[in-house]
C-alpha positions as a LaTeX table, in Angstrom:
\begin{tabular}{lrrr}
\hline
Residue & $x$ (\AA) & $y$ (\AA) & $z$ (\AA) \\
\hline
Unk1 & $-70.26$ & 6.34 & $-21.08$ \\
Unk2 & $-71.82$ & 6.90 & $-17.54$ \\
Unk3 & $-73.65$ & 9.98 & $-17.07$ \\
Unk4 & $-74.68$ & 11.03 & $-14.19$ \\
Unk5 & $-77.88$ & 13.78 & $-13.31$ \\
Unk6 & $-76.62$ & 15.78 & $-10.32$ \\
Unk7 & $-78.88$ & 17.67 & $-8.27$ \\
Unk8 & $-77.93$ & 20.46 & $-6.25$ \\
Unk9 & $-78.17$ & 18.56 & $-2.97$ \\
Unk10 & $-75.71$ & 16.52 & $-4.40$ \\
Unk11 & $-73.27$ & 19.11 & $-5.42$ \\
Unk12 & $-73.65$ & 20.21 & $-2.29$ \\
Unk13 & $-72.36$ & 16.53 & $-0.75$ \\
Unk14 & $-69.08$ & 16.14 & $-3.36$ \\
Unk15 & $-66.31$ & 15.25 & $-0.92$ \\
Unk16 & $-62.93$ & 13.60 & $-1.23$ \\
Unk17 & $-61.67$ & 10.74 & 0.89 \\
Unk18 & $-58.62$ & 8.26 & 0.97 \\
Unk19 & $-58.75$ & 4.81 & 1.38 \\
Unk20 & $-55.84$ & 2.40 & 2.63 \\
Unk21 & $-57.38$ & $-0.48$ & 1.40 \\
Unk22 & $-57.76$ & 0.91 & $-2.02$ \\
Unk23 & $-53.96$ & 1.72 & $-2.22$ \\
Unk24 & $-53.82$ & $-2.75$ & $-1.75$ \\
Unk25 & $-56.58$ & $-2.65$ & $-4.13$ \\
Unk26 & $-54.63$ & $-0.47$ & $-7.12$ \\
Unk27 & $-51.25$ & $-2.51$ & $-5.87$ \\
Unk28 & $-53.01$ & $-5.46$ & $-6.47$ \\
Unk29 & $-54.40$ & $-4.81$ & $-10.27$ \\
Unk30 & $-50.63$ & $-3.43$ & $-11.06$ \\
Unk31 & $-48.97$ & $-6.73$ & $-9.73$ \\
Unk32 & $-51.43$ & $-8.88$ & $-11.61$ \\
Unk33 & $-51.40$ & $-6.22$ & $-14.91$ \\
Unk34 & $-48.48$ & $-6.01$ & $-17.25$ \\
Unk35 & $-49.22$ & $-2.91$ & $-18.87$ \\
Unk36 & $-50.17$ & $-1.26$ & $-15.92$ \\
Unk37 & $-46.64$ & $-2.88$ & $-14.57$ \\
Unk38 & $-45.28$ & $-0.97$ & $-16.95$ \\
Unk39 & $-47.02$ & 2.35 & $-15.99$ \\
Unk40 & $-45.31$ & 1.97 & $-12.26$ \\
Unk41 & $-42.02$ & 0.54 & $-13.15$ \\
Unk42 & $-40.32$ & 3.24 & $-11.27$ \\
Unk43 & $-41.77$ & 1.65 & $-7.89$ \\
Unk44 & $-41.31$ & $-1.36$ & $-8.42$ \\
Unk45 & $-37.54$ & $-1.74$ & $-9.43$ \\
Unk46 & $-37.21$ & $-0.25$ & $-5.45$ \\
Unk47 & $-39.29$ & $-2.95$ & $-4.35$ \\
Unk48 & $-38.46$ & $-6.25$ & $-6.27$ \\
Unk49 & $-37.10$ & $-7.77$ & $-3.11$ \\
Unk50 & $-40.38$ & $-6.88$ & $-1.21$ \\
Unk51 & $-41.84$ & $-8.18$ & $-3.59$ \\
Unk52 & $-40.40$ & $-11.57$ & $-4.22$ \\
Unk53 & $-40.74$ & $-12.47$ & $-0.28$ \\
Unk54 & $-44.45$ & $-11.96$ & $-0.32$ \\
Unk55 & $-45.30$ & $-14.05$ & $-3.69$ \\
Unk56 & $-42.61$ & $-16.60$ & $-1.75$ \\
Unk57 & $-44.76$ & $-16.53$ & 1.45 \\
Unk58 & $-48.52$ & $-16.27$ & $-0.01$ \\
Unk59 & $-50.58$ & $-17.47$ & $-2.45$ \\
Unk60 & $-51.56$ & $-14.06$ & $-4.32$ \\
Unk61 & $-53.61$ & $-15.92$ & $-6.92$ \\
Unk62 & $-57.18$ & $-16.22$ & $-5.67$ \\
Unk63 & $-56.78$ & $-11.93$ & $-5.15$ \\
Unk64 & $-54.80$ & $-11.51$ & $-8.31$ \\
Unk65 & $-57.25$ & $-13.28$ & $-10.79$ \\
Unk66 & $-59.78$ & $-11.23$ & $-9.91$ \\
Unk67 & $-57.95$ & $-8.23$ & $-10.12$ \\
Unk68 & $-56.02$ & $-9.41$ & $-13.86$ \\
Unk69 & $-59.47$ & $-9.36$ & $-15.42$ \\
Unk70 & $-60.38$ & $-6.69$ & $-18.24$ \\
Unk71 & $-63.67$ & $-5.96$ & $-15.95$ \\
Unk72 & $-63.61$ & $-3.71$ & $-13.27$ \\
Unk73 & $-62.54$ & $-5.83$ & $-9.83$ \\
Unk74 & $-65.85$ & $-6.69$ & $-7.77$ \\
Unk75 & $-67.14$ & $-3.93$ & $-5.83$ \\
Unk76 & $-66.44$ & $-5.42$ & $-2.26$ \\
Unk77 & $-63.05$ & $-4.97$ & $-2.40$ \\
Unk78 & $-63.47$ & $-0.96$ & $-2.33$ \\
Unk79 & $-65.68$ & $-0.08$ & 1.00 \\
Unk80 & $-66.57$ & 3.15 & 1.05 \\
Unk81 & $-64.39$ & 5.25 & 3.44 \\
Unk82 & $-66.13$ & 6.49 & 6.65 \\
Unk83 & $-65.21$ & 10.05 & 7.05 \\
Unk84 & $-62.26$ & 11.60 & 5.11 \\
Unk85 & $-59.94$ & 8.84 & 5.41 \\
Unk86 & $-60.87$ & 5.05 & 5.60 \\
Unk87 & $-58.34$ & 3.33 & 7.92 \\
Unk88 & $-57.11$ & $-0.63$ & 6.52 \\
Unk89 & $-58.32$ & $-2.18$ & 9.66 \\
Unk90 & $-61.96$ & $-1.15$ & 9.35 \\
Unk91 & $-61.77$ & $-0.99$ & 6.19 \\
Unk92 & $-60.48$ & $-5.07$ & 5.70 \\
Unk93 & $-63.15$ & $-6.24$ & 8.19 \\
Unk94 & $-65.76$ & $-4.44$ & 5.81 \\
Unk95 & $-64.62$ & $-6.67$ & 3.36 \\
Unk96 & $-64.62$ & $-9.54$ & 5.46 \\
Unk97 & $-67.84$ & $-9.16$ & 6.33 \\
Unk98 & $-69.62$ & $-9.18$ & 2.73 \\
Unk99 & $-72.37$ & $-10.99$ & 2.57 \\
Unk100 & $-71.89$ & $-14.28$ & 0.58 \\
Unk101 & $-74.80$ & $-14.00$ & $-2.16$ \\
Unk102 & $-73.02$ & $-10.33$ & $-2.95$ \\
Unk103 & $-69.44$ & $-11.76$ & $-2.90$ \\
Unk104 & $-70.75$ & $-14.59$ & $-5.13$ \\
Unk105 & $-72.32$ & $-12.45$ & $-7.55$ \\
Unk106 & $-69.66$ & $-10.10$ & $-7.90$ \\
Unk107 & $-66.63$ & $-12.55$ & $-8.78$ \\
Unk108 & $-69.07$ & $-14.47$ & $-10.98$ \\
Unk109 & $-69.45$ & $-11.49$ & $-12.58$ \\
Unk110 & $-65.80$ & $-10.05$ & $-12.48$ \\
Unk111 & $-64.56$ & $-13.81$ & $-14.16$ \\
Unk112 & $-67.44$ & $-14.02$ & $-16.56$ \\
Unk113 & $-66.17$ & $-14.93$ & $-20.36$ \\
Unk114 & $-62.65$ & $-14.91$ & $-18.92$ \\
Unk115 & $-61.96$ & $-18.55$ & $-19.79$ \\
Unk116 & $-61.21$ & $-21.30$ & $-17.25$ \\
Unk117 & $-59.87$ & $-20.53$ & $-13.45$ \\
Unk118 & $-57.26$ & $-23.10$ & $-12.19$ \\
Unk119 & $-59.10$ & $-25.26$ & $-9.69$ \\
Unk120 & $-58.10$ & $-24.61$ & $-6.49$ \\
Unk121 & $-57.67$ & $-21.04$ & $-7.20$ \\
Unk122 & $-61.67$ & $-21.77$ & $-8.24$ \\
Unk123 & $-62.49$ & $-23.32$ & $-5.32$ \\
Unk124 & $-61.47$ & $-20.80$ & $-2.89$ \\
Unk125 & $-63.28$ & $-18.36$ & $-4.86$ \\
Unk126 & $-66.38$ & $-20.46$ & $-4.30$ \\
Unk127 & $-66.29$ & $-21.16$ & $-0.68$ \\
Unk128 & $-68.30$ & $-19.15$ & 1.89 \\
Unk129 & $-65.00$ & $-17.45$ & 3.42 \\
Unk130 & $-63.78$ & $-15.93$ & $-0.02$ \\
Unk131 & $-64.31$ & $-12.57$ & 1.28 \\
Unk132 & $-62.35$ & $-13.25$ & 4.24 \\
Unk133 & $-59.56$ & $-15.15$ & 2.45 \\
Unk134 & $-59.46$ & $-12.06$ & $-0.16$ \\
Unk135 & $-59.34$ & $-9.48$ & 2.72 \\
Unk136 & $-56.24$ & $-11.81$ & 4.37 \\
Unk137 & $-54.70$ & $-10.93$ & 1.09 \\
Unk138 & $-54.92$ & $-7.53$ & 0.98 \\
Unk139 & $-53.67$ & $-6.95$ & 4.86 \\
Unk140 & $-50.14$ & $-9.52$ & 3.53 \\
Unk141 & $-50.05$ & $-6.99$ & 0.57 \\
Unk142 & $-50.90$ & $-3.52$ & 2.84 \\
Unk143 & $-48.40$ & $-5.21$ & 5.56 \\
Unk144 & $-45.79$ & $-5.62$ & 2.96 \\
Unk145 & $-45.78$ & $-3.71$ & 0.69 \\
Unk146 & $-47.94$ & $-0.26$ & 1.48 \\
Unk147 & $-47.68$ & 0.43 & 5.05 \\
Unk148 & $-43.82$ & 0.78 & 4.87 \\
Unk149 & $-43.82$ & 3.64 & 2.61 \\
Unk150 & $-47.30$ & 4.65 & 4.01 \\
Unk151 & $-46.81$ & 7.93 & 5.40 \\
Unk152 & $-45.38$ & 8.98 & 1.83 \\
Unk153 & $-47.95$ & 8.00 & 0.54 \\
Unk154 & $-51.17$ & 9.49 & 2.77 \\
Unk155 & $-48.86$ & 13.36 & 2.22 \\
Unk156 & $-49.22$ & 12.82 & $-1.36$ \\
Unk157 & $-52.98$ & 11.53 & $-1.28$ \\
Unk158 & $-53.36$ & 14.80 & 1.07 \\
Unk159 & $-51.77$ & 17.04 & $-1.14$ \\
Unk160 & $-53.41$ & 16.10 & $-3.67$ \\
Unk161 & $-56.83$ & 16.84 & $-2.17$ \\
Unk162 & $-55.51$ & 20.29 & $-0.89$ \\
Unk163 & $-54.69$ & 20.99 & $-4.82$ \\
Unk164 & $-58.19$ & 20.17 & $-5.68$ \\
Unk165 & $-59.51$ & 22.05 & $-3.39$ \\
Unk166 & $-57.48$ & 25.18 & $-4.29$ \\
Unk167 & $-58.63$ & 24.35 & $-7.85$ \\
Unk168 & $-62.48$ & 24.29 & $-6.56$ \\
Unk169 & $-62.01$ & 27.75 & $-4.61$ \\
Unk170 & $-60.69$ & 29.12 & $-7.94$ \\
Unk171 & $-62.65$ & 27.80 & $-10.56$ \\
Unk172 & $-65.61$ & 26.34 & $-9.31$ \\
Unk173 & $-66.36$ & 22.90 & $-9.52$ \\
Unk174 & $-66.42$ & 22.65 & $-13.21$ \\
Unk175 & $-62.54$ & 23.29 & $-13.26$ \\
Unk176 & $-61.86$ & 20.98 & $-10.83$ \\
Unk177 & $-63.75$ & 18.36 & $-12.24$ \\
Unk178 & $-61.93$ & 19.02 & $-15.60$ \\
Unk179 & $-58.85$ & 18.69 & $-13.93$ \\
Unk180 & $-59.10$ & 15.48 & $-12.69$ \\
Unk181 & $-59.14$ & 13.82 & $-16.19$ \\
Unk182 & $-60.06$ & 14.80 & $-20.00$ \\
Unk183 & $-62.39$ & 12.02 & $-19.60$ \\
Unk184 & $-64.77$ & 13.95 & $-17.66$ \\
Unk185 & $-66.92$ & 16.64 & $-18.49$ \\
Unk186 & $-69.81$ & 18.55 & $-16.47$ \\
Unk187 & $-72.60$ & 20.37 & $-18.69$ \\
Unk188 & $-75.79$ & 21.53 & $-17.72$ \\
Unk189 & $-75.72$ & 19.35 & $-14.28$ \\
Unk190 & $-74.84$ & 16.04 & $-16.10$ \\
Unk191 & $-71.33$ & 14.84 & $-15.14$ \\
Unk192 & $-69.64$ & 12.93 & $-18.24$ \\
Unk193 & $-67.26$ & 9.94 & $-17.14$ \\
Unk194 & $-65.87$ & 6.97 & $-18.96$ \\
Unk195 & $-67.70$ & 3.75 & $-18.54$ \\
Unk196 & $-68.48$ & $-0.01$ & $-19.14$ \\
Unk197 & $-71.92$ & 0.67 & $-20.68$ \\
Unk198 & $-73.73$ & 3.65 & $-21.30$ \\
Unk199 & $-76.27$ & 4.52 & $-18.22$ \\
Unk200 & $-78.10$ & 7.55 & $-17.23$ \\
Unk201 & $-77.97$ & 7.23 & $-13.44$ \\
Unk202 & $-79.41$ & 10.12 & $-11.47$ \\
Unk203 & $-78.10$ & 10.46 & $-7.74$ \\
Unk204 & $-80.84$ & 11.44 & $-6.08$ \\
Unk205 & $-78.46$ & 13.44 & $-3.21$ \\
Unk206 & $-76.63$ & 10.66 & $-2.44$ \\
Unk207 & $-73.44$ & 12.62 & $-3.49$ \\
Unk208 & $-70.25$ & 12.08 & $-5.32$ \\
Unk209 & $-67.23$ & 10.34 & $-3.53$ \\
Unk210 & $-64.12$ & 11.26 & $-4.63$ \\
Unk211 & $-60.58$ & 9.45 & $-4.47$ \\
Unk212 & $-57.71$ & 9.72 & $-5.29$ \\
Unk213 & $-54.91$ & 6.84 & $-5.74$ \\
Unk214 & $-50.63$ & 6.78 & $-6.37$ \\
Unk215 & $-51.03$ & 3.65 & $-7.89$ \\
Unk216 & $-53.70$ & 4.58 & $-10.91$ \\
Unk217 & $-51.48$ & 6.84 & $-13.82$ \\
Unk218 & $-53.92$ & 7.25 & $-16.76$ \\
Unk219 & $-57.63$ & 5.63 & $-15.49$ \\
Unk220 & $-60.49$ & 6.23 & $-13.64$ \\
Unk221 & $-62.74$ & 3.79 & $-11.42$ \\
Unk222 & $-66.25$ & 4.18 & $-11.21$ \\
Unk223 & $-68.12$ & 2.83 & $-8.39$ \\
Unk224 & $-71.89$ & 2.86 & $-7.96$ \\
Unk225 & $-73.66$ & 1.58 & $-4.89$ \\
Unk226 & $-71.91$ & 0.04 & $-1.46$ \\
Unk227 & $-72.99$ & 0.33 & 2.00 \\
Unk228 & $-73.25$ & 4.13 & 1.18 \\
Unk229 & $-75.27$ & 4.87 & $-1.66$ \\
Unk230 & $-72.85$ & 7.64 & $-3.18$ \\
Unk231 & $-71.01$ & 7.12 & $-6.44$ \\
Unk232 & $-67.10$ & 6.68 & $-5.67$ \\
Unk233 & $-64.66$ & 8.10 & $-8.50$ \\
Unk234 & $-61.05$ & 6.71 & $-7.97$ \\
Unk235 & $-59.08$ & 9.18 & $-9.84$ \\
Unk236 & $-54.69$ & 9.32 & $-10.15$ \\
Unk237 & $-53.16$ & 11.69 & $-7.62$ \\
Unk238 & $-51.18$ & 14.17 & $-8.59$ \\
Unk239 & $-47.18$ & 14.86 & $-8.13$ \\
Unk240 & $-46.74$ & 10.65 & $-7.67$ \\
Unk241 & $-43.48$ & 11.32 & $-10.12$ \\
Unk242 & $-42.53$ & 14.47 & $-8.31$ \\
Unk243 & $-38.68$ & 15.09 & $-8.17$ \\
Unk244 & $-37.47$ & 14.29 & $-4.53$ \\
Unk245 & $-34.51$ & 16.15 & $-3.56$ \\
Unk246 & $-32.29$ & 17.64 & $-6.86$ \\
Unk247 & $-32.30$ & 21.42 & $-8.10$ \\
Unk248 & $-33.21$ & 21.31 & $-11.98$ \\
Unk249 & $-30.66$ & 23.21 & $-13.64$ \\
Unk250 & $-32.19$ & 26.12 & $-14.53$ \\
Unk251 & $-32.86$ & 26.99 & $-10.66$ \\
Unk252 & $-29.88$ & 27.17 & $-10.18$ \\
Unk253 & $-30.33$ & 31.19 & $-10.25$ \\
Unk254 & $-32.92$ & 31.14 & $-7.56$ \\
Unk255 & $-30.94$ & 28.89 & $-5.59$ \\
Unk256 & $-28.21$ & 31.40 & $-5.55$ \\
Unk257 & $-30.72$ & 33.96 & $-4.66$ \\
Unk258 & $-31.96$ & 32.44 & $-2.02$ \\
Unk259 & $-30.37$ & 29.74 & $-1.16$ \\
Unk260 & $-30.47$ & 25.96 & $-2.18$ \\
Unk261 & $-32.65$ & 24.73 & 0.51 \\
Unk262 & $-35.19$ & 27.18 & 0.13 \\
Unk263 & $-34.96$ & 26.87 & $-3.47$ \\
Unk264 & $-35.06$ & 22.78 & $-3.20$ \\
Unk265 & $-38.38$ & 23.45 & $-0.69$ \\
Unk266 & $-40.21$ & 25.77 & $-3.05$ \\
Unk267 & $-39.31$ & 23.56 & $-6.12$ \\
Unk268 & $-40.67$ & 20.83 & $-4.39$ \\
Unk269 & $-43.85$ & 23.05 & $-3.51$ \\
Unk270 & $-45.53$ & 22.11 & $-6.76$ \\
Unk271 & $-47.77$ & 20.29 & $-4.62$ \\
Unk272 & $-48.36$ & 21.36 & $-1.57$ \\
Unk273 & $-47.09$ & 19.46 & 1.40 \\
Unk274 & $-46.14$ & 19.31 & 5.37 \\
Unk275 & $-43.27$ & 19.76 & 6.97 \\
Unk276 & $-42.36$ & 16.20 & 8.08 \\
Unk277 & $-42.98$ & 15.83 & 4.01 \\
Unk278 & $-40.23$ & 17.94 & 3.15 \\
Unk279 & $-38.15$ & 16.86 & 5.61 \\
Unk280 & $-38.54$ & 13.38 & 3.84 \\
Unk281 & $-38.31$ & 14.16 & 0.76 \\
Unk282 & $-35.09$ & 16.86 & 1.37 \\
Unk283 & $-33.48$ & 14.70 & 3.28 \\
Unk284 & $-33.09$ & 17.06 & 6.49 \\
Unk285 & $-34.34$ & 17.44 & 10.44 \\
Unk286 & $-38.13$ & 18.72 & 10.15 \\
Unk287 & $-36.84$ & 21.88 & 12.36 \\
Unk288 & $-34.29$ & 22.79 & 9.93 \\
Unk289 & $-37.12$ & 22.89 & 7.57 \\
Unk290 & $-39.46$ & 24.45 & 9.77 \\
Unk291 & $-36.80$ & 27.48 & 9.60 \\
Unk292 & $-36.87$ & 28.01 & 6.24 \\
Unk293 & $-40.31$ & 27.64 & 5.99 \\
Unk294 & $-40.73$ & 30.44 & 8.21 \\
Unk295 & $-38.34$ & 32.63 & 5.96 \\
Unk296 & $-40.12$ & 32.10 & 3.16 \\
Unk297 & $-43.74$ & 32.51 & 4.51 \\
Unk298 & $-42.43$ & 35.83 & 5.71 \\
Unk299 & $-41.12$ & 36.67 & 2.60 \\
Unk300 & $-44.90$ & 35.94 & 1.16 \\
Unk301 & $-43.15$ & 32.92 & $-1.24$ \\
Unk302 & $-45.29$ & 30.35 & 0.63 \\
Unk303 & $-48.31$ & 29.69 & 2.88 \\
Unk304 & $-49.95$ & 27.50 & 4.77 \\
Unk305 & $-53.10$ & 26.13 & 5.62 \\
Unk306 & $-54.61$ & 23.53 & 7.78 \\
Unk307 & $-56.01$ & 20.19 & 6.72 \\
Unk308 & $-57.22$ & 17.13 & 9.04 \\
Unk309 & $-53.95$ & 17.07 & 11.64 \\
Unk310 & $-51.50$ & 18.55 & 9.26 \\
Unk311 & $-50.20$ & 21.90 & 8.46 \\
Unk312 & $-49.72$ & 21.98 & 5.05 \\
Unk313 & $-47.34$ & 24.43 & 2.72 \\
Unk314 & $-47.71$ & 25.65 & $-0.82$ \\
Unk315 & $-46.09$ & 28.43 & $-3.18$ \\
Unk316 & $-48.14$ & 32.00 & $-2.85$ \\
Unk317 & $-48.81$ & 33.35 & $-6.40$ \\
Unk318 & $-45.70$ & 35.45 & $-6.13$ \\
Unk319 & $-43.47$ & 32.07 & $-5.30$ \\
Unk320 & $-44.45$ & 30.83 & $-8.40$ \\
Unk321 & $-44.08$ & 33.83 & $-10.28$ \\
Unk322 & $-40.57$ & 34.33 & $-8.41$ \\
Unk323 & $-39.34$ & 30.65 & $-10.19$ \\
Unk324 & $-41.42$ & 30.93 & $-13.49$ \\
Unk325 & $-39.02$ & 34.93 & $-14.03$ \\
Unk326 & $-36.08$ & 33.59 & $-13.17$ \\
Unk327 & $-36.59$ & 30.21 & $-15.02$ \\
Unk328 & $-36.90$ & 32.24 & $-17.99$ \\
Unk329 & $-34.46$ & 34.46 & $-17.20$ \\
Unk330 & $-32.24$ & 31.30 & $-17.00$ \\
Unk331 & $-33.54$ & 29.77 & $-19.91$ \\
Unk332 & $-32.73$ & 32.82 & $-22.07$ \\
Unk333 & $-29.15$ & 33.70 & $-21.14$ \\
\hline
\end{tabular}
């Protein structure tokens, strides 16, 4: 158990970022996991062929061993993100540019008790350029695998921090907090979280980091330390498993009412999301979903608010109550 003494300075600096490179990072640990395989075999089956050509064209293993182990990966691999979003590029040469005494440190203590390490995977690991061969790894696995399905990706990281955010303007930051995972609790300033060892670390207004990821399902990362000084919680984004395009049946009242494209775009609403989202995910021109957007915002079933360079949409209180009546209704007949 990790338990951290917060200070008001830094509840005041508790902020939520995304990181590229930590999508390559999660990716990573879920190709070199089985039961975390398992957790995300509903992405892979659509990418098996993507798959296959990268382990054909590079040699994963030096990235992969470190990320198999029971032990959190080393800390290098997750710079902090500068600003609200950490872009791969910048990100990569961060990792790059590790210092070799840290890099050194951190796989030795990543692979410690883990058994023997097949030679040459061993003696990359041990060379001065480790860091750079590692981050070479992650770009073939963010080129190949992330950045095509990217922008899917980044709406539902974004969404997900919009949610939070709605959670924190409702119930203060003990509710949002909660929501995040069972595995945390906040009492009396001391924030509760799941760890290696049990530390009392206090954090001195250096903040709390907060991140979510599409590739975590049950478990949190801790982080402590980095360029920045501010603990980093990696936490599972919501509405990953979200329905894409189909009407459950027992909409099929509102769709009537309203019509199925409005119903399909305020089902999908359970997390709130952008235009060129929906579009996407409804499989229709962004300005025939602008349209209906419009209708519905007018009708007071959605709204929308702005976040970085988005707009982004989600169900009013009486949108929701609109599907939860008739979803009984339906339910009941």
């Amino acid at each position: 158990m990790l338990t951290l003494e917060l200070s008001i300075a830094d509840l005041l600096r508790c902020r939520f970022a995304t990181s590229a490179v930590g999508e390559a990072v999660e990716l990573g640990r879920v190709l070199a996991n089985p039961a975390l395989r398992s957790r995300n075999e509903d992405w892979l089956r659509l990418h098996i062929p993507a798959v296959r050509r990268l382990v054909e064209k590079r040699d994963l293993r030096p990235l992969l061993v470190l990320l198999s182990a029971d032990a959190e990966p080393p800390q290098f691999l997750r710079p902090l993100p500068v600003g609200s979003a950490g872009e791969i590029e910048g990100e990569l040469e961060r990792i790059a540019a590790t210092p070799s005494s840290q890099v050194t440190a951190e796989i030795e203590r990543c692979l410690r008790g883990r058994g023997r390490v097949v030679p040459d995977v061993a003696r990359t690991l041990a060379t001065p350029l480790a860091a750079a061969h590692i981050a070479e790894l992650l770009h073939a696995i963010w080129a190949a695998l992330v950045a095509p399905s990217w922008r899917e990706i980044r709406d539902c990281l974004e969404a997900d921090i919009l949610y939070r955010s709605r959670t924190l303007a409702r119930g203060g930051l003990v509710a949002m907090l909660a929501d995040l995972s069972p595995q945390i609790t906040l009492q009396d300033c001391r924030l509760h979280l799941p760890y290696a060892t049990n530390r009392l670390l206090p954090l001195d207004g250096d903040g709390l980091l907060l991140v979510p990821s599409t590739f975590m399902r049950s478990r949190l990362t801790t982080i402590i330390g980095g360029a920045d000084s501010a603990v980093t919680i990696c936490y599972p984004a919501r509405g990953v498993g979200a329905m894409r395009s189909s009407v459950p049946r027992e909409l099929t009242g509102v769709a009537r009412l309203i019509g199925r494209t409005r119903c399909q775009i305020l089902h999908a609403l359970d997390e709130p999301m952008h235009t060129s989202a929906l579009a996407l995910r409804l499989e229709r021109s962004p300005g025939n979903i602008a349209d209906h957007l419009n209708v519905l915002r007018s009708s007071g079933l959605v709204a929308k608010a702005r976040i970085g360079r988005h707009v982004i949409y989600s169900r009013t209180p009486l949108g929701d109550a609109l599907l939860e009546d008739l979803i009984a209704l339906a339910r009941a007949a």
